[in-house]
SERO-4910 file (N, C-alpha, C, O; in steps of 0.05 Angstrom, whole numbers):
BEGIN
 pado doro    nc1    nc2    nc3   cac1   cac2   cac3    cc1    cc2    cc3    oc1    oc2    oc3
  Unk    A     17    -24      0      0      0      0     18     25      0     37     26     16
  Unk    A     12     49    -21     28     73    -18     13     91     -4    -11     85     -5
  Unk    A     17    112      9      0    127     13      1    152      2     24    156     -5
  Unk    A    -14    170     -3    -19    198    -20    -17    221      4    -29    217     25
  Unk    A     -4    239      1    -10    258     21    -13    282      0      3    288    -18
  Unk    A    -45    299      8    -46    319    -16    -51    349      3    -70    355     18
  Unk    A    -39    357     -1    -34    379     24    -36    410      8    -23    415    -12
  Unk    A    -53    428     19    -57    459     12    -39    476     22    -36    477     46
  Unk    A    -24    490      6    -19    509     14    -19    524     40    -41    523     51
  Unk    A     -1    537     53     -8    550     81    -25    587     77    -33    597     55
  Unk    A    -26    594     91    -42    624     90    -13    639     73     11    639     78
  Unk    A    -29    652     51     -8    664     34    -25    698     33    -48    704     37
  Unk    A      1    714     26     -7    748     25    -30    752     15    -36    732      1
  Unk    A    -50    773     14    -62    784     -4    -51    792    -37    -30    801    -47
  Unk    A    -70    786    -45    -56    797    -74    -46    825    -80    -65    840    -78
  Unk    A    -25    840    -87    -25    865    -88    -14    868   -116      4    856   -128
  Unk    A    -37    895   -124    -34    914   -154     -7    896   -174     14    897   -162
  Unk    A     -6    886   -190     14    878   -203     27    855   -199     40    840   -214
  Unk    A     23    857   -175     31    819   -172     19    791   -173      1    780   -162
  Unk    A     37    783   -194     30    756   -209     19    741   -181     29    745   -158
  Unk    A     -4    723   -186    -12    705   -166      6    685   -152      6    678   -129
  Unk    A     25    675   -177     50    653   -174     64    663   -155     77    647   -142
  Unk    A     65    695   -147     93    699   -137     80    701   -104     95    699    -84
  Unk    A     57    703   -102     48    708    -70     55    692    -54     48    669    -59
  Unk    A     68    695    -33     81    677     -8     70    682     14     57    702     19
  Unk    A     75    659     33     68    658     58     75    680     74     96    692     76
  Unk    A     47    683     88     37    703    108     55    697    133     49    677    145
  Unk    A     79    712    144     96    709    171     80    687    188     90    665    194
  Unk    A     51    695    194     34    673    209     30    646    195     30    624    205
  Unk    A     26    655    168     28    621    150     41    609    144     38    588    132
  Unk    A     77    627    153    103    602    162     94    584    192     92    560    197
  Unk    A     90    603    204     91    594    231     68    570    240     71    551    256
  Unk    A     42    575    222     21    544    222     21    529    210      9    507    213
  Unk    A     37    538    187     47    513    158     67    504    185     55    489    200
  Unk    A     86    508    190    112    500    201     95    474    221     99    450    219
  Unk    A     76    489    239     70    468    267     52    442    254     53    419    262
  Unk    A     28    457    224     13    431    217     34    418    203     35    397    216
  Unk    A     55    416    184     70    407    182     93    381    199    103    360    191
  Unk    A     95    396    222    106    380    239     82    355    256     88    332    265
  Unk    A     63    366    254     39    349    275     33    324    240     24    301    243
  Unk    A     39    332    222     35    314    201     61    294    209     62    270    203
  Unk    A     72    301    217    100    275    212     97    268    240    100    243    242
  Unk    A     93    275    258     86    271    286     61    242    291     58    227    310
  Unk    A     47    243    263     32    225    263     39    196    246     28    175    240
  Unk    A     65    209    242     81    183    221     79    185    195     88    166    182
  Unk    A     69    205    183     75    211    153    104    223    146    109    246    150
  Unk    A    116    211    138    145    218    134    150    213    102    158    190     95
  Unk    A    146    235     82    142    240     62    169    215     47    186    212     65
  Unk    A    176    202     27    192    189     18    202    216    -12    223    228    -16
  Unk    A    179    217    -24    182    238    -48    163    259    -49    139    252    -47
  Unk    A    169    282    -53    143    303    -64    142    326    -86    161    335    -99
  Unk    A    121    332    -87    115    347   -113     99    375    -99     85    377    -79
  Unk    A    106    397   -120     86    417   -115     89    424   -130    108    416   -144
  Unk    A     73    444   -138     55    471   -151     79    490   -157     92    496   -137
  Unk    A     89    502   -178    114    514   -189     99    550   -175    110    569   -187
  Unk    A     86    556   -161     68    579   -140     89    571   -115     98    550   -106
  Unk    A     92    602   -109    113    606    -91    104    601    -58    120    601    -39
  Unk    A     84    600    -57     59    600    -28     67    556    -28     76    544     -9
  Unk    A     59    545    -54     61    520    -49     96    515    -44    101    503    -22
  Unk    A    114    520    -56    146    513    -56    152    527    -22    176    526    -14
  Unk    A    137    536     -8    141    545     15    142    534     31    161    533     48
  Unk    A    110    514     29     98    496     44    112    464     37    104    445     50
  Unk    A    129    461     20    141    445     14    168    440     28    182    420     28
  Unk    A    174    465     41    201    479     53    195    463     83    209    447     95
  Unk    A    165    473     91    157    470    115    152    433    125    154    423    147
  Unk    A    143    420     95    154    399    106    175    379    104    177    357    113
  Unk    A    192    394     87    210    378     89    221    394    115    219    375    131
  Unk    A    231    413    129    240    416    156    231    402    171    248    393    186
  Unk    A    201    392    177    190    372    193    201    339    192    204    322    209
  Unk    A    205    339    161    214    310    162    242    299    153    255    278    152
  Unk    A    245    325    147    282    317    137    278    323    109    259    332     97
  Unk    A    304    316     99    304    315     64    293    293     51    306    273     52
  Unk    A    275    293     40    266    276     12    265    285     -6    261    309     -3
  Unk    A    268    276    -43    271    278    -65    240    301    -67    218    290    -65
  Unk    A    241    318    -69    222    328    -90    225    348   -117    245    361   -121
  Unk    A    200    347   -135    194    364   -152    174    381   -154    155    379   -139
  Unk    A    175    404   -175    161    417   -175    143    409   -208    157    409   -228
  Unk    A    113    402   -212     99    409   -232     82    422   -233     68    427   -214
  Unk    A     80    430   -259     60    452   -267     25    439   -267      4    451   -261
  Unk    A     29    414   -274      6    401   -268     -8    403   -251    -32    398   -255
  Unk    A      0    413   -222     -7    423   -196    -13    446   -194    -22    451   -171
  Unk    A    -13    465   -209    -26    493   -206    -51    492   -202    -61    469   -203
  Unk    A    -68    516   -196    -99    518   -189   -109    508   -211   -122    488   -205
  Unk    A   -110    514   -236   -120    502   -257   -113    474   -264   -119    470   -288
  Unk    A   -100    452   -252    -98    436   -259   -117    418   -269   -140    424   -264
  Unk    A   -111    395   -282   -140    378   -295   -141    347   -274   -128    329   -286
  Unk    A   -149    341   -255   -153    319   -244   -152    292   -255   -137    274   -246
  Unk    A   -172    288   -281   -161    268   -293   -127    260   -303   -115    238   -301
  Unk    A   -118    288   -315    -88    279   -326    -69    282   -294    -47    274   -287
  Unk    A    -86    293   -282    -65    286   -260    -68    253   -239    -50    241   -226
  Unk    A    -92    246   -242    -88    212   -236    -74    194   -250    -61    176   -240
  Unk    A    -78    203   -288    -62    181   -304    -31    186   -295    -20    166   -304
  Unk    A    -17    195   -288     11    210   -281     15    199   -255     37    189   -250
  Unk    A     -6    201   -232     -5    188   -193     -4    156   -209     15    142   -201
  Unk    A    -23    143   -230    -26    113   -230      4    106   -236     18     91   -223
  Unk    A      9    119   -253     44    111   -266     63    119   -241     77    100   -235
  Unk    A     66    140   -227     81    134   -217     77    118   -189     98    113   -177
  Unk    A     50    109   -177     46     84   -161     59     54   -167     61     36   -150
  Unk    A     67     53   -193     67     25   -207    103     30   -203    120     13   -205
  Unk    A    107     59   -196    143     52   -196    143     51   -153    160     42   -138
  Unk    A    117     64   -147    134     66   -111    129     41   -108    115     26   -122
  Unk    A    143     37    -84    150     16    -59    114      8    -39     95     23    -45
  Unk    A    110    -10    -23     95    -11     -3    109      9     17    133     13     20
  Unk    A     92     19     28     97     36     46    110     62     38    117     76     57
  Unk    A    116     71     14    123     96      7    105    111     12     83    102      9
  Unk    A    109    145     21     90    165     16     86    187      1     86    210     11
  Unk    A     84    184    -15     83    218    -36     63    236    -24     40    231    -15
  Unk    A     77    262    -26     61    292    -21     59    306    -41     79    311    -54
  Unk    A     34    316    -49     26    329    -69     16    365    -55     -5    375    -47
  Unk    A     39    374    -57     23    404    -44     14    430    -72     31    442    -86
  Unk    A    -10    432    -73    -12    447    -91    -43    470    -89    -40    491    -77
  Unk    A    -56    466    -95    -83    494    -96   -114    483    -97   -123    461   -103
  Unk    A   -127    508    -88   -148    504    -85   -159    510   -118   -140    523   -127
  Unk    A   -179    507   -138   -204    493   -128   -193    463   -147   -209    447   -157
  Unk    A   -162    460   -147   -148    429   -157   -156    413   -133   -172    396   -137
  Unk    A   -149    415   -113   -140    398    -93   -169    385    -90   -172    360    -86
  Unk    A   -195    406    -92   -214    383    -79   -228    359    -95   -239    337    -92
  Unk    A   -217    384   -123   -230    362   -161   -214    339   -151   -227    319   -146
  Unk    A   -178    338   -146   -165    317   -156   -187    297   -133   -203    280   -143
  Unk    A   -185    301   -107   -193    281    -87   -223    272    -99   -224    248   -105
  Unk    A   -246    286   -102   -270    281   -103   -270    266   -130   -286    248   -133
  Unk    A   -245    273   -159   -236    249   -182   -228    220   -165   -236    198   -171
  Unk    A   -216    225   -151   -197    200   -147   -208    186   -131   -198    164   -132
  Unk    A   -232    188   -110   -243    176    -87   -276    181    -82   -291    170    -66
  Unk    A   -279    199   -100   -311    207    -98   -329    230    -73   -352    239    -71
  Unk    A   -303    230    -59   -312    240    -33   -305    276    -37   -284    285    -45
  Unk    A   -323    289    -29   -331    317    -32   -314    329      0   -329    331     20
  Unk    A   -285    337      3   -273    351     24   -270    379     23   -266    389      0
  Unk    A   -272    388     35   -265    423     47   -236    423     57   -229    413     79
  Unk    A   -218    435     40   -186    440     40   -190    459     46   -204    474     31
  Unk    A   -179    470     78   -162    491     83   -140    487     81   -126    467     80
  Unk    A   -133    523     81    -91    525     77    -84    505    103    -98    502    123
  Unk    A    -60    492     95    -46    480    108    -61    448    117    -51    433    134
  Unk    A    -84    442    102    -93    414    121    -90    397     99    -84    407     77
  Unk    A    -95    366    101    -83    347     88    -99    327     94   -107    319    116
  Unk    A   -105    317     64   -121    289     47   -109    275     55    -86    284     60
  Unk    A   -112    250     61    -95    226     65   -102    209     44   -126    213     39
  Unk    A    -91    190     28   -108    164      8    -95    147      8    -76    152     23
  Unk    A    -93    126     -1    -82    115      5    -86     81    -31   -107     70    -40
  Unk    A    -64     79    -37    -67     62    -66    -60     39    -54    -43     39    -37
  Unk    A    -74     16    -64    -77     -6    -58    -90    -23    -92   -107    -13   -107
  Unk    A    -74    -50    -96    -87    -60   -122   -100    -43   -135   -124    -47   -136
  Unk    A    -91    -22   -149   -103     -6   -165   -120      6   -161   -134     14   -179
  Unk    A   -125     11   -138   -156     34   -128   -152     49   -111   -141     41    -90
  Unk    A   -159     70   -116   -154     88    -90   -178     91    -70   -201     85    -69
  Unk    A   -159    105    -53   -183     98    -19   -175    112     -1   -154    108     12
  Unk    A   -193    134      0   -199    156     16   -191    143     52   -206    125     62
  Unk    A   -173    151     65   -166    149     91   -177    164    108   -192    158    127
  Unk    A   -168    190    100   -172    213    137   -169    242    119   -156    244     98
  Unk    A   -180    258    130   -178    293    123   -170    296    157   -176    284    177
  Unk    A   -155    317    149   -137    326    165   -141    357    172   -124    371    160
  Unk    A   -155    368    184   -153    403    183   -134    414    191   -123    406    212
  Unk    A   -124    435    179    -96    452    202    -97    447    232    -77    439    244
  Unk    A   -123    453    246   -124    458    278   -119    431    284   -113    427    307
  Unk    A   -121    409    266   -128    384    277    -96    371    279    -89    352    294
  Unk    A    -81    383    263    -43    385    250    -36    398    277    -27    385    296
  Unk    A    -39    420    278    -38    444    296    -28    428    325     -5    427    334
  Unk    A    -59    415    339    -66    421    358    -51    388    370    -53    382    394
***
């Protein structure tokens, strides 16, 4: 069994006059609750093997935040993961690279809202509410995926 970890973004700036959406970063406070949900994620034994995010400077943040929680693992950045991403081409891409992980590997997918709840409610059927910083769990088994646990920030947090 691999498990999926698909994780939002932490609280990022307001948008201001001229600035590209890509470039908006974490809110001083949305280092500091990315940082702790982050840590309460590996605290529960998710200890990322490889991950991916969103080429958006708010997601490569939150990517920062957990790999500090869990150490160094291999990740990348795709564009596939932006807010506009397409859920379907992003499962044919999770199936292929399931068929290369290990049992017990965990991939993290940190990337945007209104992707994150298409990809889950594509991939498992189930309709979740992503806030910044909280985390899908799924989990691949013989070729099917299977909705585990939602995770809220306070619930990371606390």
């Amino acid at each position: 069994m691999t498990t999926l970890l698909l994780i939002r973004h932490g609280i990022a700036e307001n948008p201001r006059l001229g600035q590209r959406d890509a470039d908006r970063a974490l809110t001083e406070d949305g280092w500091v609750r990315t940082r702790a949900a982050m840590k309460g994620l590996v605290a529960r034994g998710y200890l990322p093997t490889r991950g991916f995010n969103s080429p958006y400077r708010r997601a490569a943040e939150t990517m920062m935040c957990l790999q500090e929680a869990a150490g160094g693992f291999p990740m990348e950045t795709l564009v596939d993961l932006m807010p506009d991403g397409r859920p379907a081409q992003v499962d044919l891409w999770l199936r292929g690279l399931m068929t290369e992980a290990g049992p017990g590997d965990v991939l993290a997918l940190i990337s945007h809202q209104p992707f994150l709840s298409g990809l889950i409610f594509h991939l498992t059927g189930r309709d979740v509410d992503m806030k910044k910083a909280s985390c899908t769990i799924i989990q691949w088994e013989d070729g099917l995926w299977r909705f585990e646990r939602q995770y809220p920030p306070s619930e990371l947090r606390g």
